[in-house]
Legacy VTK file of the C-alpha trace (Angstrom):
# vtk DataFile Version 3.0
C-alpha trace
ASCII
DATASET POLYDATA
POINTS 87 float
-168.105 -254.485 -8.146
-165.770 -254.986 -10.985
-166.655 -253.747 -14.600
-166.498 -257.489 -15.241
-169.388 -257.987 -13.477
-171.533 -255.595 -15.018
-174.735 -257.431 -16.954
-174.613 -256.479 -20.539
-178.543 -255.473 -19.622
-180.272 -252.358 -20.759
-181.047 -250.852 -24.014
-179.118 -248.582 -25.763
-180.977 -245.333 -25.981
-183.359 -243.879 -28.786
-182.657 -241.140 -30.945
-185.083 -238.988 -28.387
-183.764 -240.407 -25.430
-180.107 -239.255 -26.337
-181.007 -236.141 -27.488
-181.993 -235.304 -23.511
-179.079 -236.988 -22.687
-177.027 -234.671 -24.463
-178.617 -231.859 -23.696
-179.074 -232.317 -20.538
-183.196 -231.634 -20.260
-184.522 -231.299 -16.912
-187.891 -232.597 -18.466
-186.247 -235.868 -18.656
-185.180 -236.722 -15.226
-187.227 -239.388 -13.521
-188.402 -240.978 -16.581
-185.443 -243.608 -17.358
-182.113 -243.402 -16.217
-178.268 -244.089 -18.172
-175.878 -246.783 -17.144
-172.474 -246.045 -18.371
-170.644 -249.145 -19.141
-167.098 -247.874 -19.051
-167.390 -246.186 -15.401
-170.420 -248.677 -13.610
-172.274 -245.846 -12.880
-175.631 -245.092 -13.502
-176.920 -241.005 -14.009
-179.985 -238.978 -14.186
-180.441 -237.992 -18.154
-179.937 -234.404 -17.154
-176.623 -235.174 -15.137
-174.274 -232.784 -14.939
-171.182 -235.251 -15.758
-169.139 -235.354 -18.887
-171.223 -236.381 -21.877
-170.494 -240.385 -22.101
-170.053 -241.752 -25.334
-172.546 -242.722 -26.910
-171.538 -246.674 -27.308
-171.330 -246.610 -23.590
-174.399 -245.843 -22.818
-177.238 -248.209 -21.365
-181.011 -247.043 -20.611
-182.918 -248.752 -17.503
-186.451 -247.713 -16.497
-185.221 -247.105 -12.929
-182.609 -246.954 -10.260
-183.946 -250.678 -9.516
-183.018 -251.991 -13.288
-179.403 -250.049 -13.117
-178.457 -251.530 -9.796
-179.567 -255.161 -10.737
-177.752 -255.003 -13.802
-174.215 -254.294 -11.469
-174.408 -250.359 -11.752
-173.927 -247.351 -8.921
-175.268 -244.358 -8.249
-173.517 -241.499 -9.629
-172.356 -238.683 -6.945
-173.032 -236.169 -8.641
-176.705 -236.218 -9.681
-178.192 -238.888 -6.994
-180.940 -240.106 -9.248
-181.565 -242.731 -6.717
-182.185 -239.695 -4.061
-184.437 -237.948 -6.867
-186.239 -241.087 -8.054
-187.456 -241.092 -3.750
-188.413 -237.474 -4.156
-190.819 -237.753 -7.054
-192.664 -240.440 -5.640
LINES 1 88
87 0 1 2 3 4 5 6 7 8 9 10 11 12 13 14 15 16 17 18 19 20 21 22 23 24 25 26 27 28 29 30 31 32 33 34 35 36 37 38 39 40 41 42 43 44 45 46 47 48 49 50 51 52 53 54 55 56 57 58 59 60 61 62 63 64 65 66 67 68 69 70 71 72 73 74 75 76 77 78 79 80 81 82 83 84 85 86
């Protein structure tokens, strides 16, 4: 899907919620997940990916949100695959 197409959807996250993000905190994963507007993808907070800006990034609740709104899985941290474990 082209970045075009992405939905302008999401939130951009809270002072807490980046905070995980940029540290990376385990604790976080599996409550919300990050859609990166530049790349289309959406990570795990605790990803281990380059640190997006932080103008790029979206929040969703879930893989579910991320994926309507035009957004992939990221390789590297499968939150989709994670999100089927902790259920």
């Amino acid at each position: 899907m082209p970045r075009a197409a992405l939905k302008r959807t999401g939130t951009p996250p809270d002072e807490a919620e980046w905070t995980a993000i940029a540290t990376r905190d385990p604790a976080a994963r599996g409550r919300f997940v990050i859609g990166v507007v530049t790349t289309g993808i959406y990570c795990a907070p605790g990803c281990p990916a380059r640190l997006p800006g932080r103008g790029n990034v979206r929040r969703f609740a879930d893989w579910r949100a991320a994926e309507a709104a035009g957004f992939r899985a990221c390789l590297r941290c499968r939150p989709r695959v994670e999100a089927a474990e902790l259920t």
